[in-house]
C-alpha positions as CSV (number, residue, x, y, z in Angstrom):
1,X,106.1,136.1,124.0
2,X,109.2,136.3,125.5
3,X,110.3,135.6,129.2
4,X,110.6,138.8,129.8
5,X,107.8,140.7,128.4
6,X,105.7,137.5,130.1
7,X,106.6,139.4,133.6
8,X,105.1,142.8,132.3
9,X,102.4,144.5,134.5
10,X,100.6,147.8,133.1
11,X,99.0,149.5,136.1
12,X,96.1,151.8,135.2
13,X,93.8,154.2,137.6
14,X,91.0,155.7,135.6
15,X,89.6,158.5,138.6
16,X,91.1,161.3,139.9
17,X,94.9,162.7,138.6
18,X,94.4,159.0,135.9
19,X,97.5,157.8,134.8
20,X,99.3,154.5,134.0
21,X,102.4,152.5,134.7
22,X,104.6,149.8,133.3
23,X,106.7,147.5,135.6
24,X,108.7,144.8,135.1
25,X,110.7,143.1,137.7
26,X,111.9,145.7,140.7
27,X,111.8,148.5,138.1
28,X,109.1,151.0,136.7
29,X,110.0,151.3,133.0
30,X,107.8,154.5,132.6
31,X,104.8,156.2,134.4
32,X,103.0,158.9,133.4
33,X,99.4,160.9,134.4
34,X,96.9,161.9,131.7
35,X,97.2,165.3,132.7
36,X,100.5,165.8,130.7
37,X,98.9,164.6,127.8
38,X,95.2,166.0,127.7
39,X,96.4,169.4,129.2
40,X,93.9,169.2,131.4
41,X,94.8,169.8,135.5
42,X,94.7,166.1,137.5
43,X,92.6,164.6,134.5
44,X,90.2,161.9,135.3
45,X,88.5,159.1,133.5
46,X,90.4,156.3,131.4
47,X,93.7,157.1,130.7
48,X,94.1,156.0,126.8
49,X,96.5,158.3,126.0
50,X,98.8,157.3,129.0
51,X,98.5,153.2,128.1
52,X,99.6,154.2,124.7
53,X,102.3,156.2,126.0
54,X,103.7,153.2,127.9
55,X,103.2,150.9,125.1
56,X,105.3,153.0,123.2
57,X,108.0,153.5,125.0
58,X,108.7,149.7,125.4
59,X,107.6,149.4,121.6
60,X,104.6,147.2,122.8
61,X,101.6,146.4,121.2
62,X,98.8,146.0,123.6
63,X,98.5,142.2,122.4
64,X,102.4,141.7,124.4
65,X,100.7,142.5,127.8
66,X,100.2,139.7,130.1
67,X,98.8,141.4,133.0
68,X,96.9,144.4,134.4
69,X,96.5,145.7,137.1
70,X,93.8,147.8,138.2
71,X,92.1,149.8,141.5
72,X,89.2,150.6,143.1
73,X,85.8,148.7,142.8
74,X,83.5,150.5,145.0
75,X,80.0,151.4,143.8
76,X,81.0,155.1,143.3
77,X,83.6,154.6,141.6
78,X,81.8,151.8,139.6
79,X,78.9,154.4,138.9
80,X,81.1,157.1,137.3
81,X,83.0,154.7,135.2
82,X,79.8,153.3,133.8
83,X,77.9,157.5,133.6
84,X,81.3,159.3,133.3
85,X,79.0,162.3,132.8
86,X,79.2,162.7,136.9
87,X,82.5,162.2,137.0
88,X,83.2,165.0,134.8
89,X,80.7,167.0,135.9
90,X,82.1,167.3,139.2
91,X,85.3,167.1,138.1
92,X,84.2,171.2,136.8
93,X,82.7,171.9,139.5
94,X,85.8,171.2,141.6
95,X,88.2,172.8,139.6
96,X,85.5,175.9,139.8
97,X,84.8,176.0,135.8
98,X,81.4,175.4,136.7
99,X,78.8,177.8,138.2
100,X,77.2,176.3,141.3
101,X,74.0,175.4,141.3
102,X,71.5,175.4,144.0
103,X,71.3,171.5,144.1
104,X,75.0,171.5,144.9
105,X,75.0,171.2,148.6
106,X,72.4,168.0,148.1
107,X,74.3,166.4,145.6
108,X,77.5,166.8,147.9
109,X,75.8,165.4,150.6
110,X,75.1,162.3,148.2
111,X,78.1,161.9,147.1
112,X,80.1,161.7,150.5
113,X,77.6,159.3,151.9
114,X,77.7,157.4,148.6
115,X,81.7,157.5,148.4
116,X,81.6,156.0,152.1
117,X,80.3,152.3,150.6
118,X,82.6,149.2,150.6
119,X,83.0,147.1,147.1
120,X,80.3,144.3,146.5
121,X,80.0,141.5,144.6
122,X,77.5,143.2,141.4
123,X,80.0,146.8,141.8
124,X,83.3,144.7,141.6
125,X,81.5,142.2,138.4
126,X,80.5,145.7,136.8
127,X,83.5,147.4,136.8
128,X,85.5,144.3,135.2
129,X,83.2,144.0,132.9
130,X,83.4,147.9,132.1
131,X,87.7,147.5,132.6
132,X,87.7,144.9,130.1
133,X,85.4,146.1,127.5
134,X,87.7,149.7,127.3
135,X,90.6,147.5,127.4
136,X,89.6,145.3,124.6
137,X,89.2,148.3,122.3
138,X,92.4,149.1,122.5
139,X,93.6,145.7,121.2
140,X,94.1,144.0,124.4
141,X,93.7,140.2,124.2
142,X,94.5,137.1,126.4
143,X,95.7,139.2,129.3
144,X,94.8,138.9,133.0
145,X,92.8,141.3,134.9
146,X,94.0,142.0,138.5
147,X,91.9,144.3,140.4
148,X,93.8,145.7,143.8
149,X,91.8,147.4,146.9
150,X,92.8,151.0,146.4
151,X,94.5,151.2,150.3
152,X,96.5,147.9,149.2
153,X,97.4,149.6,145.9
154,X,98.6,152.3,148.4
155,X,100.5,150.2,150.9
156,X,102.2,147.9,148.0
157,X,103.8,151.4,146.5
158,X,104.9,152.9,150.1
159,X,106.0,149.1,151.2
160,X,107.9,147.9,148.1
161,X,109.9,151.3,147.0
162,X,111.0,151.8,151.1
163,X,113.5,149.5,150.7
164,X,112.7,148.6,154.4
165,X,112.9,144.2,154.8
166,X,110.0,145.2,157.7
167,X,108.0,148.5,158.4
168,X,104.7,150.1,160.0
169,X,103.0,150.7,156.8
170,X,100.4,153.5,156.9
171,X,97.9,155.0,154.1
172,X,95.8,158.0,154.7
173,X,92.9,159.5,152.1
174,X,89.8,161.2,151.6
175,X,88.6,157.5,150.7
176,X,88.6,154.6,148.5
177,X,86.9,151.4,148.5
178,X,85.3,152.3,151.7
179,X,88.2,152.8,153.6
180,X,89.8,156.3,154.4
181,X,93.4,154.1,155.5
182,X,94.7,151.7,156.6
183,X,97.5,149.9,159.2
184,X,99.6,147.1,158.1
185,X,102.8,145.3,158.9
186,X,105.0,144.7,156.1
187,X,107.8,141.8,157.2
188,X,109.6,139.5,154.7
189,X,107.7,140.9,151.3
190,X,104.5,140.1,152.7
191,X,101.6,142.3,154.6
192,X,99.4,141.5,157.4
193,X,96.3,143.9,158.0
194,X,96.8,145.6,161.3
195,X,93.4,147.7,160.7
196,X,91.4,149.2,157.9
197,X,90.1,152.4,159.0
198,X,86.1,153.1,157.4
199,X,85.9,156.1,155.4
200,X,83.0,156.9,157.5
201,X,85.5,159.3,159.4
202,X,88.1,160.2,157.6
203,X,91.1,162.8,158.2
204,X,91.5,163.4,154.8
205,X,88.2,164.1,154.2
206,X,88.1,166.5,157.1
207,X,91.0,168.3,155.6
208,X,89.2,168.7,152.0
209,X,86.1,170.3,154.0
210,X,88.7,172.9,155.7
211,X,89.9,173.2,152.1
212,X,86.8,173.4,150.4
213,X,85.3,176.4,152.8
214,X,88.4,178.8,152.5
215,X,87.3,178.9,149.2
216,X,90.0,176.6,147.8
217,X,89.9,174.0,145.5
218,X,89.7,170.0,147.1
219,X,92.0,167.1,146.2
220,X,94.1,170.4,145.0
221,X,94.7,173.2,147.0
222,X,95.5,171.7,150.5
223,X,98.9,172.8,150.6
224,X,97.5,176.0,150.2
225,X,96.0,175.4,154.1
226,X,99.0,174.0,154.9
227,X,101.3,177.2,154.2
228,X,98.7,179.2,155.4
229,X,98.8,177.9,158.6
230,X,102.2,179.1,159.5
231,X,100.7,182.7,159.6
232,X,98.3,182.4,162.4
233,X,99.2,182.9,166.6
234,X,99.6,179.2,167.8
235,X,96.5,178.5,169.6
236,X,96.9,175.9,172.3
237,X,95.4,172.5,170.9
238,X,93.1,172.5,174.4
239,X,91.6,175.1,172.9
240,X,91.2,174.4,169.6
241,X,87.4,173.5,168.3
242,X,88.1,171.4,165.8
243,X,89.6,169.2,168.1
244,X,86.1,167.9,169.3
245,X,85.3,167.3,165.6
246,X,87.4,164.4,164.9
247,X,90.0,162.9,166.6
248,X,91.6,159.2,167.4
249,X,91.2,156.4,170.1
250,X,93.7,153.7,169.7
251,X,93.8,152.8,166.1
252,X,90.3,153.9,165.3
253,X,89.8,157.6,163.7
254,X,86.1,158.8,165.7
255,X,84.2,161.3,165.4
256,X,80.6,162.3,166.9
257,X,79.8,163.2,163.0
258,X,79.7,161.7,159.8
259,X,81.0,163.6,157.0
260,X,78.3,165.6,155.7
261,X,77.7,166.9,159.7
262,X,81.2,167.4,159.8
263,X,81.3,169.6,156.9
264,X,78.0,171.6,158.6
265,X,80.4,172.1,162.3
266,X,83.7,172.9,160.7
267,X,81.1,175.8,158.6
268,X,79.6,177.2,162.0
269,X,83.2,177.3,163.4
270,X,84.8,178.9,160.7
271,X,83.2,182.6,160.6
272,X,84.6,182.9,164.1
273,X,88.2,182.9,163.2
274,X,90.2,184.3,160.3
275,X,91.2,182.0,157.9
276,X,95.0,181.9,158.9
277,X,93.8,180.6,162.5
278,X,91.2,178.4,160.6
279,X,94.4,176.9,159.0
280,X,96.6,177.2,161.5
281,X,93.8,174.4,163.9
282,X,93.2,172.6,161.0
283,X,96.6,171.9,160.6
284,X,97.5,171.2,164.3
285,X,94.0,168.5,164.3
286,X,95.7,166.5,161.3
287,X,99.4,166.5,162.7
288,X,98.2,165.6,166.5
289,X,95.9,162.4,165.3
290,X,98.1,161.1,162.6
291,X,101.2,161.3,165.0
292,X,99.3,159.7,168.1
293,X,97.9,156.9,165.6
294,X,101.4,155.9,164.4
295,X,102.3,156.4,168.1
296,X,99.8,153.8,169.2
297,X,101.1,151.2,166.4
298,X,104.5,151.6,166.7
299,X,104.1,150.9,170.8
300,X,101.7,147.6,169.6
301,X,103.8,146.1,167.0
302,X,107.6,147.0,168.3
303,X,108.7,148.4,164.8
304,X,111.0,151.3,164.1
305,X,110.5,152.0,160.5
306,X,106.8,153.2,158.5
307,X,106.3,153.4,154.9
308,X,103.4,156.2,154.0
309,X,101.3,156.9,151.2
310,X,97.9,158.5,150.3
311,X,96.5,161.9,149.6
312,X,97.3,163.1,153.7
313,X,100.8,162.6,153.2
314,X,101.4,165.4,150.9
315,X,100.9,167.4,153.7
316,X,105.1,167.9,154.4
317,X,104.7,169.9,157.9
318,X,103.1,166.7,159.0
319,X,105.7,163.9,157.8
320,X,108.2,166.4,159.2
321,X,106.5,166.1,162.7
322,X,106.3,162.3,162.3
323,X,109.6,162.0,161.8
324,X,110.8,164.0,165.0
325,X,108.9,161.3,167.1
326,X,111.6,159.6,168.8
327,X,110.0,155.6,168.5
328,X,110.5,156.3,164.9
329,X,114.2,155.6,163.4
330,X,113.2,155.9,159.9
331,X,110.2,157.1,157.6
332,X,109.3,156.5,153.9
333,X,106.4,158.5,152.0
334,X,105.6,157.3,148.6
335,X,106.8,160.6,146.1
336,X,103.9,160.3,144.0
337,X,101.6,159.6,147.2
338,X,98.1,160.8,146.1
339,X,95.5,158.9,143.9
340,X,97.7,159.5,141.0
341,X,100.0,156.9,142.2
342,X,97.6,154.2,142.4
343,X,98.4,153.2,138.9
344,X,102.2,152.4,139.8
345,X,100.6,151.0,143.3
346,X,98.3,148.7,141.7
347,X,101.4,147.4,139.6
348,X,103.9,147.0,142.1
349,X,100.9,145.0,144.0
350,X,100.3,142.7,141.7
351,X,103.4,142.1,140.7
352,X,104.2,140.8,144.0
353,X,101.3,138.9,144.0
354,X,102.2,137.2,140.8
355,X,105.9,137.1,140.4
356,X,107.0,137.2,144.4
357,X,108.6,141.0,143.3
358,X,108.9,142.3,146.8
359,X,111.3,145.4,145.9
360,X,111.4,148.2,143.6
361,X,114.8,150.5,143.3
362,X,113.0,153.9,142.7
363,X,116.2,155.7,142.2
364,X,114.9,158.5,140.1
365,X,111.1,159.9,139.1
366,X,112.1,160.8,135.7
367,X,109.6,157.7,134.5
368,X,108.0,159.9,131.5
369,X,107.9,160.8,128.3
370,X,110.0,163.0,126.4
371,X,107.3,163.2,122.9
372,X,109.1,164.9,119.9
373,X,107.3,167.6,118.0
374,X,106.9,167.5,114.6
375,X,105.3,169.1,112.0
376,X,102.9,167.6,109.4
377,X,105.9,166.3,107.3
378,X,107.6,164.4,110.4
379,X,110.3,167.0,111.0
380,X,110.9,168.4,114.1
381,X,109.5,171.5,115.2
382,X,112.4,174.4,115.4
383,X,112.0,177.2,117.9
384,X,114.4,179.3,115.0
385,X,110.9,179.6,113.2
386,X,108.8,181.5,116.2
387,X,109.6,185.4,115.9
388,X,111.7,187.0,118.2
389,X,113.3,183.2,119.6
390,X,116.9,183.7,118.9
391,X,118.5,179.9,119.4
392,X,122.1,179.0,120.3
393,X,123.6,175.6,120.8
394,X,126.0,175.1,124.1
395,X,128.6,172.1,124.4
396,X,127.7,173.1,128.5
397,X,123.8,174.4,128.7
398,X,124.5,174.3,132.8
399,X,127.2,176.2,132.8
400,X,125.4,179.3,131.0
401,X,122.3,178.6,133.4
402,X,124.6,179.0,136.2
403,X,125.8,181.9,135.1
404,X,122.4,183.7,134.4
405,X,120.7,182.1,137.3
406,X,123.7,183.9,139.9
407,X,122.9,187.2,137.8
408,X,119.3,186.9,139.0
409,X,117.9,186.3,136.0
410,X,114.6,183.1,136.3
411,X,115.9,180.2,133.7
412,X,113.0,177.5,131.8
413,X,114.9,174.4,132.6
414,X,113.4,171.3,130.0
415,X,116.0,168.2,130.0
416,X,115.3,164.6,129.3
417,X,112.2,162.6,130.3
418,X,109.6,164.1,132.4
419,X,109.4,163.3,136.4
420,X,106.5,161.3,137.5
421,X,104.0,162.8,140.5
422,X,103.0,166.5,141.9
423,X,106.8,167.8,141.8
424,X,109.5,169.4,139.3
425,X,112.7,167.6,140.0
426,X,115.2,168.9,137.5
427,X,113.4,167.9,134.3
428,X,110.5,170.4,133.9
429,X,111.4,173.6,136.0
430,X,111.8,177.0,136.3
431,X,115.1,178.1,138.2
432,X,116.3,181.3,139.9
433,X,118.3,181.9,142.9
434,X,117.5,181.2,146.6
435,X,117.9,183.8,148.6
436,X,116.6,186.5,146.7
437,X,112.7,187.3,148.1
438,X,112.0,190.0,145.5
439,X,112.5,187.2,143.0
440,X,110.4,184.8,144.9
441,X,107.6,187.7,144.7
442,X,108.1,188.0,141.1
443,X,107.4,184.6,140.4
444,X,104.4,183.5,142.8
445,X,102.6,187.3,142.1
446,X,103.4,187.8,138.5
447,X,104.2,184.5,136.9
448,X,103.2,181.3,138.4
449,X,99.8,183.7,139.8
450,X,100.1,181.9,143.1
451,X,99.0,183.5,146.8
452,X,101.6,185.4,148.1
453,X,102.4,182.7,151.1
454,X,103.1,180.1,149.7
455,X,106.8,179.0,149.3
456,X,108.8,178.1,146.8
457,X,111.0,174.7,147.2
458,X,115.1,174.3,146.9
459,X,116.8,171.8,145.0
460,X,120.0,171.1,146.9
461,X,123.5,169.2,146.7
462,X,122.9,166.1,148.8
463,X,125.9,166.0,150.2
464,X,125.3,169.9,151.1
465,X,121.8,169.1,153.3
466,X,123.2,167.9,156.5
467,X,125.2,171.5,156.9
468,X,122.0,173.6,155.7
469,X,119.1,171.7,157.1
470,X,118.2,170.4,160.4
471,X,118.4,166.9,159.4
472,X,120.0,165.0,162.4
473,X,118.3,161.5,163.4
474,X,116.9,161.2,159.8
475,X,118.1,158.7,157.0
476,X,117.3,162.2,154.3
477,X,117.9,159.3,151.4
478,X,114.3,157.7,152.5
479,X,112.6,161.3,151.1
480,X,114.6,162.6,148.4
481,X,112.0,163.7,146.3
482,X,110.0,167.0,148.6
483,X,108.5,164.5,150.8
484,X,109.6,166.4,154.1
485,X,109.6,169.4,155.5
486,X,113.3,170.3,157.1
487,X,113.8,173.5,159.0
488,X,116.8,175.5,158.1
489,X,119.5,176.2,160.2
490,X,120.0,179.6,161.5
491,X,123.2,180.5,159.8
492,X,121.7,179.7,156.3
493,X,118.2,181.2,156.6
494,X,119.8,184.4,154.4
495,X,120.6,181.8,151.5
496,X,117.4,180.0,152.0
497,X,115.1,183.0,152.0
498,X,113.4,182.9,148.5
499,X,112.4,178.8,149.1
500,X,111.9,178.6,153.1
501,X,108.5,179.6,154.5
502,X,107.8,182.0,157.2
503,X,108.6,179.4,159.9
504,X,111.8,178.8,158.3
505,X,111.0,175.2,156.9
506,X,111.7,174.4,153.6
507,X,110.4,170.9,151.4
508,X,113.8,170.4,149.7
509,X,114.6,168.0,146.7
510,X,118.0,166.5,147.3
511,X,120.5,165.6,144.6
512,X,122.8,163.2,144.4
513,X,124.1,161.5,140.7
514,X,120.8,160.7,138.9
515,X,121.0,163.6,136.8
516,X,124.4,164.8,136.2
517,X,124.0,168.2,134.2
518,X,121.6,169.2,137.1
519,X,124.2,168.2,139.6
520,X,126.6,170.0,137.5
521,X,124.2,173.2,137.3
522,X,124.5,172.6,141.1
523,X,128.0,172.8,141.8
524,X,128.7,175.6,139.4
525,X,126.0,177.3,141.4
526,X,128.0,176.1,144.6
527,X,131.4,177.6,143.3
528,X,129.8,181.3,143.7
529,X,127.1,180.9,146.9
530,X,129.4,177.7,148.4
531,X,126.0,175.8,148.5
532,X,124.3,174.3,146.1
533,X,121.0,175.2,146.0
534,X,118.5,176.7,143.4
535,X,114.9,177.9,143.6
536,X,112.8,175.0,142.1
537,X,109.4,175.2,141.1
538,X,107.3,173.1,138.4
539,X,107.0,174.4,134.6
540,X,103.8,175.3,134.3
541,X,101.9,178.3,134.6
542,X,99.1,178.7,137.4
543,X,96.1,176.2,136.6
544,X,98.0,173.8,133.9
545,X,100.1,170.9,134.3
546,X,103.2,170.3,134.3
547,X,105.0,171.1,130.3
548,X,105.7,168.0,128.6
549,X,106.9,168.5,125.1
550,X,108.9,170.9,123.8
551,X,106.4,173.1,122.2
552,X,104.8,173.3,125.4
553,X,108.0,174.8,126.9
554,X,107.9,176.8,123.9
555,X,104.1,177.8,124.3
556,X,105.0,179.0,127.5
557,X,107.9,180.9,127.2
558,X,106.0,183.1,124.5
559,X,103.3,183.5,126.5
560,X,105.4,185.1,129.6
561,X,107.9,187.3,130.4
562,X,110.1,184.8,130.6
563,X,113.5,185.3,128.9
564,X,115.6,182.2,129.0
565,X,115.0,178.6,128.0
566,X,117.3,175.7,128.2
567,X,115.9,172.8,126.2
568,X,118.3,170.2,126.1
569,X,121.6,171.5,124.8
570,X,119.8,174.6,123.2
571,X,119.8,177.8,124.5
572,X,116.0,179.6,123.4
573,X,116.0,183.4,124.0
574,X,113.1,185.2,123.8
575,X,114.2,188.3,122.5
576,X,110.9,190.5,122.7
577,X,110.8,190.1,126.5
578,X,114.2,191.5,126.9
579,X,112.8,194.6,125.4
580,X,110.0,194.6,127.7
């Protein structure tokens, strides 16, 4: 084996939103989530599809792999990899393709209590033994199995792709391993526990209970809260209920409940308020405790800088209010923050661990596949073959996207290898222009089939944030990626109206060279509304993941109103919703 394939590290998570990794030195080579490749929503289980994909695309066999790395060893987790019949049978009832059933509310009760138990010696032995049997069938042999807490596999991925030489280092979920986060200092490429917060109260888990009674999906639809929140009358946090239902005391999380209780208050309290003031203290309860537990460490440990990552970070109104707090000089949150980035998280963790690789230069997200279609003879699939596609080929696709995109017209956008994480960054989106609401309607009512309030996201010029957004005091290359909320400036909320919220807050991605058609798309965009800035949202329509070939792109074009694709350097027209 050569010396270089010898410093290899596949990463794998097998539960929620699976996927796997490959890393080697302070790069990822390519990361991708089963989703894309099973078509099914935040996929869970064991990601075969997504090992071969990264085995593929450094033309591996699974016999080259020295080391992998792997997370989470609790006897929850343990159980479902061993009966994956729970895993998926919950895994339905979440994503509501299940009926409920009148054990339900017992069986939740189980499983948070159950969820809420550390690792032990027989649940870690079990699911190696489990990890290397699966692993073995794929043709693995004579590699090393590294197994990484799942807050650790958090920290490494916020810690090592900051950039920052020392930093706070915070991670916040639902739980995992029996922890719901966890405080560390990172100083020198090396972490010292500050405090491991039991998942025995848990803000993320309070946040999935507010999600889960509003009718929403969990581990899914939180953003939904989040947005709805900005609809509600402010309610003075002194008298806000939820307030009394969990909260924080030094670095401790407490709360006179366990989670199951908490579930039963948050019920009683709900019917008294209408779900946009519901939302509204929901989201006040997370942004005050997080804040006053970062406040509390920062004043204990003298830093300036934190690195973030877990499921709570998503929440963008949140970072935005972290990094407004004036002991904090500079914040990090991990792109692909949820449990779906435990798989690059675990990697980057081990690799440390193994090789001293304290750094990763996460320049870009576009870590995936771009899979070729073909039909049964090998060739590739033409779109000239679906009726009514009418194909052209441009020396300059961006320039004609431009052009339709100013004439209000919504552009498919497929280039190059797909992004990693919850977001569309340029690769697999759907484009229109910014400051048109109608259009904004048009695409959450009739299109994407989202709820009317929530927003759409900008992709903007880099260079062009400072003058749009409120973005003074912040270092806006730390969150690149729609990490951060950033409110928009008064003179600019007229261009900004079809991707700002109500509030006039927008969770921008910013731009600079890593892909220069879309910065060209950009600037020709620029040269007519002297910003660029587009409308942004992911390829997909409401309830599937994220396109990932091009028949996919295809499939979905068909299957819409949608006009215009862009894949690659081909223009795709579908001619018979011109005509409709």
């Amino acid at each position: 084996m050569s010396a270089l394939r010898n410093r290899m590290i596949l990463g794998i998570w097998d539960g929620h939103d699976a996927g796997a990794a490959l890393i080697e030195g302070e790069r990822v080579l390519f990361a991708v989530n089963e989703e894309r490749l099973t078509r099914r929503k935040l996929e869970v289980g064991f990601p075969e599809r997504s090992i071969t994909a990264c085995l593929r695309s450094a033309d591996l066999t699974p016999a080259d792999i020295p080391t992998v790395a792997a997370s989470t060893t609790d006897p929850a987790k343990t159980l479902t990899r061993l009966l994956p019949g729970l895993k998926e049978e919950y895994y339905l009832i979440r994503r509501r393709k299940r009926v409920p059933h009148r054990a339900d509310p017992f069986r939740k009760a189980f499983k948070y209590r159950f969820t809420e138990l550390p690792p032990n010696p027989f649940s870690a032995a079990l699911s190696r033994a489990y990890m290397q049997r699966r692993l073995a069938r794929m043709g693995f042999a004579d590699f090393r199995l590294e197994w990484v807490e799942h807050h650790a596999a958090h920290a490494a991925a916020a810690a090592v792709c900051s950039g920052f030489p020392e930093a706070l280092v915070l991670t916040l979920d639902g739980v995992g391993d029996g922890l719901c986060g966890s405080l560390r200092i990172w100083r020198n490429g090396r972490f010292e526990l500050l405090k491991a917060l039991p998942a025995r109260t848990s803000l993320g888990i309070f946040f999935e209970h507010v999600t889960n009674l509003m009718n929403m999906r969990e581990l899914e639809d939180e953003g939904k809260v989040m947005a709805l929140a900005n609809y509600a009358y402010p309610i003075p946090d002194e008298e806000n209920p939820l307030m009394a239902l969990i909260g924080t005391r030094g670095l401790d999380i407490v709360s006179p409940y366990r989670s199951t209780r908490l579930f039963a208050e948050l019920r009683k309290l709900l019917w008294r308020f209408p779900s946009e003031q519901f939302a509204f203290m929901a989201q006040r309860v997370l942004e005050k405790n997080v804040l006053s537990l970062v406040e509390e460490a920062l004043a204990r440990t003298g830093l300036k800088r934190l690195a973030a990552a877990g499921g709570v970070f998503s929440n963008v109104k949140m970072n935005m209010r972290l990094a407004e707090l004036p002991a904090l000089e500079r914040l990090y949150v991990f792109p692909h923050m949820g449990d779906g980035g435990l798989a690059i998280g675990a990697a980057l963790a081990a690799n440390r661990e193994r090789n001293g690789v304290a750094v990763c230069h996460l320049d870009d997200l576009y870590l995936g596949p771009l899979l070729p279609d073909a039909d049964a003879g090998g060739r590739p699939a033409s779109p000239a073959s679906r009726p009514g596609f009418r194909v052209r080929r441009l020396e300059e696709p961006e320039e004609e996207a431009a052009r339709l995109i100013l004439e209000g017209e919504i552009v498919l956008w497929f280039q190059g290898r797909m992004e990693i994480g919850p977001r569309a960054l340029g690769h697999r989106s759907i484009l229109a222009r910014p400051d048109d609401r109608l259009i904004k309607d048009r695409l959450n009512l009739l299109l994407k089939k989202r709820v009317w309030y929530q927003p759409f996201c900008p992709s903007l010029l880099i260079e062009d944030a400072p003058a749009l957004l409120e973005t003074d005091g912040q270092e806006i290359q730390d969150n690149r990626f729609m990490t951060m909320g950033f409110h928009v400036r008064p003179e600019h909320r007229s261009l900004m109206e079809g991707v700002s919220n109500i509030d006039a807050t927008c969770r921008p991605h910013f731009v600079a060279d890593e892909d220069p058609r879309y910065r060209r798309l950009l600037l020709r965009i620029k040269e007519a509304l002297g910003w660029g800035v587009v409308l942004n949202t992911s390829f997909n329509l409401h309830g599937e993941p994220v396109v990932c070939t091009p028949a996919e792109a295809l499939d979905v074009l068909g299957r819409t109103g949608f006009r215009y694709l862009f894949l690659e350097d081909l223009l795709i027209e579908n001619t018979l919703a011109a005509n409709r």
